[in-house]
N, C-alpha and C positions, 0 to 999 in steps of 0.2 A: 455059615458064609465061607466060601473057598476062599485060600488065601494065595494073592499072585506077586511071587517074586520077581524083582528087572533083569530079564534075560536077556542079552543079547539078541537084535534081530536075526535070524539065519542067513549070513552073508556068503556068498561065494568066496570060495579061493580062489588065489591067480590064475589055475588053472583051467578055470571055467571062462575066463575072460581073453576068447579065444571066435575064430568065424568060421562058426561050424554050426548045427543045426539050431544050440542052444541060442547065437547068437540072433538064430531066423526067426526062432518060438519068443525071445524078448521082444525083437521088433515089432514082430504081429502083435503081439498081445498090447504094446504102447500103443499100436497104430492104430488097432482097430476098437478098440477099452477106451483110448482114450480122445486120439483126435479124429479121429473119423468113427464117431457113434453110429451114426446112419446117414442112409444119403440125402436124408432130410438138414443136416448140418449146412453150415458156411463153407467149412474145410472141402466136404466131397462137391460140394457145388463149384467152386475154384479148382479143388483136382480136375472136375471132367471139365471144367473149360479148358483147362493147361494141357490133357491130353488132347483135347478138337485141337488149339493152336498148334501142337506139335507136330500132329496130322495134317493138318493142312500145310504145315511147312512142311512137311517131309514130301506132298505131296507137289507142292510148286519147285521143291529142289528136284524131283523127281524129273519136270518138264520143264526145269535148266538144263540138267542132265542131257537131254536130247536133244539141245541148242546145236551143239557141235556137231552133230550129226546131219543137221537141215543144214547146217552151212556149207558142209562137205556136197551134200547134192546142190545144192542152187548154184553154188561156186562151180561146180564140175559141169553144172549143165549151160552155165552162164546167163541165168536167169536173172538179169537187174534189176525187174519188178519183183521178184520172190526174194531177190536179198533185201531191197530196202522195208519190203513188209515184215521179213525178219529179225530188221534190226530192231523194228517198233516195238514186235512183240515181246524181244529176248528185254529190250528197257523194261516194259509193263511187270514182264516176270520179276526183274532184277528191283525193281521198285516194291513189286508184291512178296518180293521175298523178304526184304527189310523190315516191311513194315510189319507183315507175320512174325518176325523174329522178336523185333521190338516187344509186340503185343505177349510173345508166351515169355519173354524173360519180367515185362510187367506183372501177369499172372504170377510165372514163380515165386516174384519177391512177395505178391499179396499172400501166398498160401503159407509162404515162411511164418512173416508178419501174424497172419492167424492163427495159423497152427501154436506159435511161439504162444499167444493170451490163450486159448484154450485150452493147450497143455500146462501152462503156468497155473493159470487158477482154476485147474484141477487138482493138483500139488500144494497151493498154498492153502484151498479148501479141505485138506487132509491134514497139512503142515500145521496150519493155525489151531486145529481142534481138538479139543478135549488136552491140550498145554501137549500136543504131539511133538510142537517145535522144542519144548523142553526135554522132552523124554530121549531125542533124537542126542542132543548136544550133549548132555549132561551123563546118560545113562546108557550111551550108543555109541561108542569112540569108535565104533567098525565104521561108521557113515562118517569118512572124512568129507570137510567144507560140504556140509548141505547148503549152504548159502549157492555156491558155486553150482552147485547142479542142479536147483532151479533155476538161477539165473544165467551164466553163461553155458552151463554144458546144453541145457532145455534151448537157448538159442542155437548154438552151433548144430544139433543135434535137427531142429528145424528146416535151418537154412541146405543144409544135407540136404535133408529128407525133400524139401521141396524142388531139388535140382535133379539127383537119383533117380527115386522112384521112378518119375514121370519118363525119362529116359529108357530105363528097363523096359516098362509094359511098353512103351511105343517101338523099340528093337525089335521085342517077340513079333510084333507084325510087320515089322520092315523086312527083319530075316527075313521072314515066309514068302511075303513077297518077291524077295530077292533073290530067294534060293530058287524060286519057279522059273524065274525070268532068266536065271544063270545055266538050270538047267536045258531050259529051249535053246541058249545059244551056243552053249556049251559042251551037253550031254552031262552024263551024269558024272564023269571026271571032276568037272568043274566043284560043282558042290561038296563031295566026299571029300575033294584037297582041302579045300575050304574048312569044313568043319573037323577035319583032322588036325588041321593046323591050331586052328582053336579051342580044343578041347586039351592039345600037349599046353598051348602057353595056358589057358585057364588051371590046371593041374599045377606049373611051375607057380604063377600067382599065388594061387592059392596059398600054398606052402611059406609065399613071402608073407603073404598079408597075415596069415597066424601068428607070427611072429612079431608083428607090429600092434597088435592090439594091444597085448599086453601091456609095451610100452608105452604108448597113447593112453593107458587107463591110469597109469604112475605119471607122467607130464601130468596132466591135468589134475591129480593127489598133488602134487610137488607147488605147483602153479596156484592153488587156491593156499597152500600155508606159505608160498611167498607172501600174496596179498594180504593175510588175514596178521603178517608180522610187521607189515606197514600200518594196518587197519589197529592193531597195537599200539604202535608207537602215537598214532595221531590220536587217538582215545586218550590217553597217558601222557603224551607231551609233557604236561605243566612237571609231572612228578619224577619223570625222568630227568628234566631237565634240574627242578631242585636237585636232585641225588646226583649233576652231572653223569650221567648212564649212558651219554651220547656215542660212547666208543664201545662201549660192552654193547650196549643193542645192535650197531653198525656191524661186531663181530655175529648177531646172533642171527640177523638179517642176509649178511652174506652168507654167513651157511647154509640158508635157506637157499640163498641163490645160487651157489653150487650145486647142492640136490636139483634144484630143476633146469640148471644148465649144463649137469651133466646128463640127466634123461636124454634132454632137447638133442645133446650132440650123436648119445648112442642112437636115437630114434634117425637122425639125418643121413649116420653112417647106413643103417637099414635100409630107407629108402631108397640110398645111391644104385643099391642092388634093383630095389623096382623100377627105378625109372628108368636104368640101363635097359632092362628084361623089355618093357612096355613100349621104350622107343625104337628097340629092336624089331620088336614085332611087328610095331606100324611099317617100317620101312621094309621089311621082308614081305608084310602084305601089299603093297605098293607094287614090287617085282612081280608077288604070283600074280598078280591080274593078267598082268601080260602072258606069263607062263600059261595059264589055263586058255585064256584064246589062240593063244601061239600054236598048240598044239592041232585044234583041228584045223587051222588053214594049213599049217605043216602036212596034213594028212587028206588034204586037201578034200574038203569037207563043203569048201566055198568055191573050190574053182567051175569055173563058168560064169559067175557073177560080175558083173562089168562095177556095177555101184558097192563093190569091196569096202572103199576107205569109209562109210557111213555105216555100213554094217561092223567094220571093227572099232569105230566107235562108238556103237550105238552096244555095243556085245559087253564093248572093255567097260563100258560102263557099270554096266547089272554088277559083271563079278567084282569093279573096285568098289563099288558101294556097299555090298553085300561083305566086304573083306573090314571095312569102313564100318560099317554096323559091326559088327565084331571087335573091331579094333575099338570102336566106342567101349563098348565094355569093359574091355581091357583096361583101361584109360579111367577109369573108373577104379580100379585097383585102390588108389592112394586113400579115393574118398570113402572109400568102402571102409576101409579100416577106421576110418575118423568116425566114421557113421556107426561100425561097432563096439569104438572106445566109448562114445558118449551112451549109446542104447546102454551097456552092462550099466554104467552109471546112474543114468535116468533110472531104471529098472531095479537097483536093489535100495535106492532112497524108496520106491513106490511102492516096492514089498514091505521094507521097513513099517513106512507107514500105514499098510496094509495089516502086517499083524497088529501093531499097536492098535488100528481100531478093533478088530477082533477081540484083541482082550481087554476093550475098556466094555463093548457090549456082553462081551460074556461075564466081566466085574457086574456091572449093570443088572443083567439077569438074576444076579445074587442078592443083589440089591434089593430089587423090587417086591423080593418071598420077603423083606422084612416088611415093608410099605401098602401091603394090600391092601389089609385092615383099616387104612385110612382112607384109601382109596373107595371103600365102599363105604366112608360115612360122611360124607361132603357137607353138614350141615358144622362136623365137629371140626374137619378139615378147613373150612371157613370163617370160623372161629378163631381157628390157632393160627391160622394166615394173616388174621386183621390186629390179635394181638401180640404178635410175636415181639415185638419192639417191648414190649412193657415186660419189668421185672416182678411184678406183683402178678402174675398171669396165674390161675386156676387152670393147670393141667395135671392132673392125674391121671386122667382117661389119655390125654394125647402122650404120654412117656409109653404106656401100654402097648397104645396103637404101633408107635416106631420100635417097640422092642426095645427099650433103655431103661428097661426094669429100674425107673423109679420108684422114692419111696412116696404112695398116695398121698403122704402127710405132707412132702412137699407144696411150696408154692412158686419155682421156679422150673421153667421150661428147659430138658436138658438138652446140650448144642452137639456133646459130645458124648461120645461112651466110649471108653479105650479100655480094653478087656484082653491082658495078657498078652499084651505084645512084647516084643522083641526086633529087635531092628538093627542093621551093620552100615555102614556106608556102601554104596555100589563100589562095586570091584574090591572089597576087603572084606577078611572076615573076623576080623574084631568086633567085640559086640561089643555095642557102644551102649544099650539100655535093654535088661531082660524081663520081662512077664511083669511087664507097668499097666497097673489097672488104674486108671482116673475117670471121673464123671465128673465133666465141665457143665454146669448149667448157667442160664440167662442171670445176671444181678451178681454175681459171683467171681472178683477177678482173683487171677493164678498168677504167679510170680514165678517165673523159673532161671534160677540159677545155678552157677558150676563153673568147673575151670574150663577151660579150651580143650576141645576135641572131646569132651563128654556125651556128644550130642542134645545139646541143646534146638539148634537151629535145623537140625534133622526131625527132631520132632514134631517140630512148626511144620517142615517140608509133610511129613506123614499124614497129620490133621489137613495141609490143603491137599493132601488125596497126589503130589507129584510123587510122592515116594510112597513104595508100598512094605509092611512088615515083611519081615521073613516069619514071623508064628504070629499068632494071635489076628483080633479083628479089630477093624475103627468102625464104630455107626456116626454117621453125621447126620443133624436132623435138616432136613434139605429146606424146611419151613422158615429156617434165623437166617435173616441175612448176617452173613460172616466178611467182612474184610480183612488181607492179607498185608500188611505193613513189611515187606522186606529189610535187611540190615541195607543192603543195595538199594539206594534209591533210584528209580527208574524216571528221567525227563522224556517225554514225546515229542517229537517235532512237531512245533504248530505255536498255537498263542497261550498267554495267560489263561483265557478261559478254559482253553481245548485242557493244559495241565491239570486243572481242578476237577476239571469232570471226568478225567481218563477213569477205567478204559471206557466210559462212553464215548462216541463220536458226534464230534459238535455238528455233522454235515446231519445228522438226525434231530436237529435241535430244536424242531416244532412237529404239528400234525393237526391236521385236519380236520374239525369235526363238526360234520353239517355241514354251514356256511363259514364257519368261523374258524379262524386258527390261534392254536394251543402253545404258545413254548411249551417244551419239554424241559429246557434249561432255567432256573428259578435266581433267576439274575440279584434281586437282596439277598438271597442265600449263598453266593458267591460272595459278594460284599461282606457278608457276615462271615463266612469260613475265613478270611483273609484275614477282619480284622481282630476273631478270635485266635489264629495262629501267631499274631502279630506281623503279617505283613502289609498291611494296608500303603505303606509307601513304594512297594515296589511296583503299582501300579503305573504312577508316575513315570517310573526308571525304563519302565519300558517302553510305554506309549500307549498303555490301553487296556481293557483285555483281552482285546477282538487282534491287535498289531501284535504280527508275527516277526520273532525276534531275528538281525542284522548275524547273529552268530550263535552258537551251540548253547544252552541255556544253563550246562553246569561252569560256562564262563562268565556268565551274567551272575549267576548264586553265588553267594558263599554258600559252606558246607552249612555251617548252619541254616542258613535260610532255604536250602533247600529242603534239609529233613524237616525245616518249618511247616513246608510248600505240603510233604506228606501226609502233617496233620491237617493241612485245611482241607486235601481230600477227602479226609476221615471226617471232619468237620462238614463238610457240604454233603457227603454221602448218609453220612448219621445213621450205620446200623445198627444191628443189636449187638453185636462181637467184634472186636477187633483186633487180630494178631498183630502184634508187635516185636521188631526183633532189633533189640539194641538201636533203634533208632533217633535215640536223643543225643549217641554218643558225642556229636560236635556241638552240645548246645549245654549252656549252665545246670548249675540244680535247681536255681529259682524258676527260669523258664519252663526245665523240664516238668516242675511240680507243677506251674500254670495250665502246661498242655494237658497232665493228668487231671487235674483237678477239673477242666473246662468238659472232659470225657463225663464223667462222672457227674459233672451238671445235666449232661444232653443224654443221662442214662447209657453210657456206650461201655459194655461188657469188654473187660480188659484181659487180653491171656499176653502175657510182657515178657520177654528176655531183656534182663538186667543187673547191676549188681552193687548200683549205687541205693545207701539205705534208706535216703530218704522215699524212694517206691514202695516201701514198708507200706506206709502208711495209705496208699493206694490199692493194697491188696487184700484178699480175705486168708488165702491160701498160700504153700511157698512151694514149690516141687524142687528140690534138690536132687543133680543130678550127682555122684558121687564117684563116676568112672568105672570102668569095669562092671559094667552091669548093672551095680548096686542104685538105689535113691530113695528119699526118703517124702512124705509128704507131711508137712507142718499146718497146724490153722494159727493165722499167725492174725484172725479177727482182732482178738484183744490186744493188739500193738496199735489195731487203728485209730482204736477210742479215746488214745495216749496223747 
């Protein structure tokens, strides 16, 4: 078995987080990878209506446009029946333009709106899996605030894209069109001025907006550890407040807000430069319109023509709109850069999460050369699945099968093989435990204790597969159900029930079958995990088990009774293993011994971090961790019989 150490994702430098071609190749690959799969999607179906609306308003502006010009004739010819028919129509337009406008900014915000849930839970169907969201936070300190860059950067980054894009591809054919119609009036002066102009400010642009991304990708770094230092405080309230910490936080908080208030002010000073540049340009393109028709009447290109004023505004037109589409893009500038601060960001969360699934399938692949053998005997595989729960189980044959070189003489099912590992904490290289060989089997509890920072609690982390060795291999036999009792207890938003049964979801709480429907949730068994944990009265206290509680539920617990609340999970779940990591610390010895002793009624395999001694007698075995690498393993059986 290959062994995979926690690398770091390949994240970009600041250097890379710039708008230039990388900036084009991350878009496309979110845009088209992710929100716009095919045109069979929601998203492309809403893009091509937003491009029709924009069209057809570009279209009905188009025969605004030439308003001025029929009024020029009818008025010069004093037509009073062709002006009053003119006013009807220019209303009709000016009514159809509205309601066209209306209609593509309704579209826009639907394509934002979509775009935002199918980029999002595409992200958190990556985030969520295989504990990616762990690996990220914990083992990944390059991906700052991943929270953030689903949530708000994956909107902003949306609402952009749904305003943008649509913009771009409809210019490409306005230019076109605009450049033909400038050039008939024009000649060919007109357009070359035109697109010379445009191509020096696109150049100057350019050059600003490179310089703003950068900054825009540190705002938004800055912007999420403001939040996540409030998102602190209100998590922690009660303990800060014990420790009066209210002016040291206030000092740790403002700092934070200085970092992202000074971004904020360097980034504003930046753009003063763009939006000077951008409003320059609009209003210098304004001038050339006129400049570019000036010329051939100057050269007199139209003389002879009696209906002059209708032709130079039907002429000044093409080239201000044509100048106008360009200046659109320009104008465009600001969001551009917004739009490539948030792409780098989307885009190295989705790499991140990218490799990490790569190497949980190529883990996987390793995996599975150990498990074939089972795989081809599904009467013995069947077997060890029905009785896995029981500690008297006849496996011999099934240790062989998983490769956990038991001993035949056995009569317990092995959960674990830990064969010569060695392990550091991420990001250090102190070795916290070297070349630990252990073989945890079913009916068999471990006891491990040690002083602090021995790695105790990293070893737990290694057995649930979040941490990996740096030498050595772990087999886990995938057949036991294993539960993980953190020293952190973890509360879920929702009810008393939804806590007992986490992580299942109580919205799955029945099923179908035939005619008839199933609970899935085993409601006396509820009942009974509670009032074997001892809490049957908090039932009451809340209002049910179904009523969802008025506030955050570790204000409702005590500590105690929440690490209660963890055993009645364990208690209603009833597997065959259960990790436990110091999780009695807020609760007596008598209690704690009830909880063990109640495990050990419902047959539940104990693997314990502790170091109080009455667990003694709960255990078979003792793993001493001893620092520095060193540990010892005791059978500490004959204390239990005591």
């Amino acid at each position: 078995m290959k062994n995979y150490r926690c690398q770091p994702c390949k994240q970009p430098d600041e250097r890379t987080y710039s708008f230039d071609r990388r900036f084009l190749w991350r878009l496309y690959y979110i845009l088209i990878k992710m929100v716009f799969q095919s045109w069979r999607t929601s998203t492309s179906f809403l893009l091509s209506l937003l491009l029709a609306a924009s069209f057809i308003e570009e279209w009905i502006i188009y025969q605004v446009g030439l308003i001025p010009s029929h009024f020029y004739t009818v008025l010069t010819e004093r037509d009073k029946h062709g002006f009053y028919r003119l006013l009807w129509v220019s209303l009709i337009y000016i009514i159809t333009t509205a309601m066209a406008k209306g209609a593509r900014i309704y579209v826009s915000d639907m394509l934002h709106i979509t775009g935002r849930r199918i980029l999002s839970l595409q992200l958190h169907k990556k985030y969520f899996k295989n504990d990616s969201f762990y690996q990220i936070h914990m083992l990944h300190p390059e991906i700052d605030n991943p929270d953030q860059r689903i949530s708000q950067d994956v909107d902003r980054f949306c609402q952009k894209m749904s305003t943008i894009i649509p913009k771009i591809i409809v210019s490409v054919f306005v230019i076109a069109y605009y450049t033909y119609q400038t050039y008939i009036s024009a000649g060919y002066i007109g357009p070359v001025s035109i697109y010379t102009y445009f191509i020096v400010c696109a150049i100057i642009n350019r050059s600003i907006i490179a310089r703003l991304v950068k900054i825009i990708v540190l705002q938004e770094q800055y912007e999420g550890d403001f939040r996540y230092r409030h998102m602190l405080v209100r998590s922690n309230a009660e303990c800060i407040a014990f420790n009066h910490g209210g002016p040291t936080e206030g000092i740790k908080t403002n700092s934070k807000l200085q970092n992202l208030l000074a971004t904020q002010y360097k980034l504003v000073n930046k753009e003063l430069i763009l939006h000077i540049f951008v409003n320059l340009f609009d209003y210098l393109g304004s001038i050339m319109s006129y400049v570019i028709i000036g010329f051939p009447i100057i050269n007199g290109m139209y003389d002879g023509i009696s209906d002059i004023s209708s032709i130079i505004s039907k002429n000044s037109f093409f080239s201000l709109y044509l100048i106008h589409s360009f200046s659109t893009l320009i104008d465009l500038s600001s969001g551009l850069s917004d739009l490539a601060g948030y792409t780098h960001r989307i885009y190295g969360i989705l790499m991140c999460l990218q490799e990490l699934k790569y190497k949980e399938i190529s883990k996987n692949s390793d995996q599975q050369s150990n498990t074939d053998a089972a795989e081809d005997d599904q009467e013995l595989l069947l077997a060890a699945n029905t009785d896995c729960n029981s500690s008297d189980m006849e496996c011999s044959d099934l240790s062989s099968i998983f490769d956990f070189y038991a001993d035949s003489s056995n009569r317990a099912v092995t959960a674990f093989l830990v064969e010569k590992i060695t392990y550091v904490a991420p990001g250090n290289t102190k070795c916290l435990v070297e070349d630990l060989n252990l073989q945890i089997k079913v009916g068999e509890n471990l006891l491990i204790n040690g002083d602090s920072g021995t790695g105790k609690s990293s070893l737990l982390r290694i057995l649930a597969g979040l941490w990996l060795p740096t030498k050595g291999s772990v087999f886990r036999n995938p057949l036991c159900n294993i539960v993980f009792v953190p020293q952190r207890a973890y509360l879920t938003d929702g009810s008393l029930r939804q806590q007992i049964i986490y992580p299942s979801n109580d919205s799955f709480s029945s099923c179908i079958s035939g005619n008839q429907e199933i609970p899935l949730v085993n409601e006396s068994r509820l009942f009974n995990a509670l009032d074997l944990a001892g809490l049957h009265h908090i039932i009451e206290r809340v209002g049910g088990l179904v009523s969802l509680p008025i506030t955050n539920w570790l204000e409702i617990l005590s500590p105690g009774e929440v690490q209660r609340l963890m055993f009645a999970r364990l208690f209603y779940q009833q597997p065959s293993i259960a990790i436990v990591d110091e999780t009695t610390s807020a609760l007596g010895i008598e209690t704690e011994s009830q909880l063990y002793e109640t495990c050990r009624q419902l047959h539940i395999t104990m693997i314990s971090v502790g170091h109080r001694s009455n667990l003694i007698k709960f255990h078979s075995r003792l793993l001493k961790l001893n620092g520095g690498g060193r540990w010892t393993i005791e059978d500490i059986s004959q204390t239990d019989s005591r």
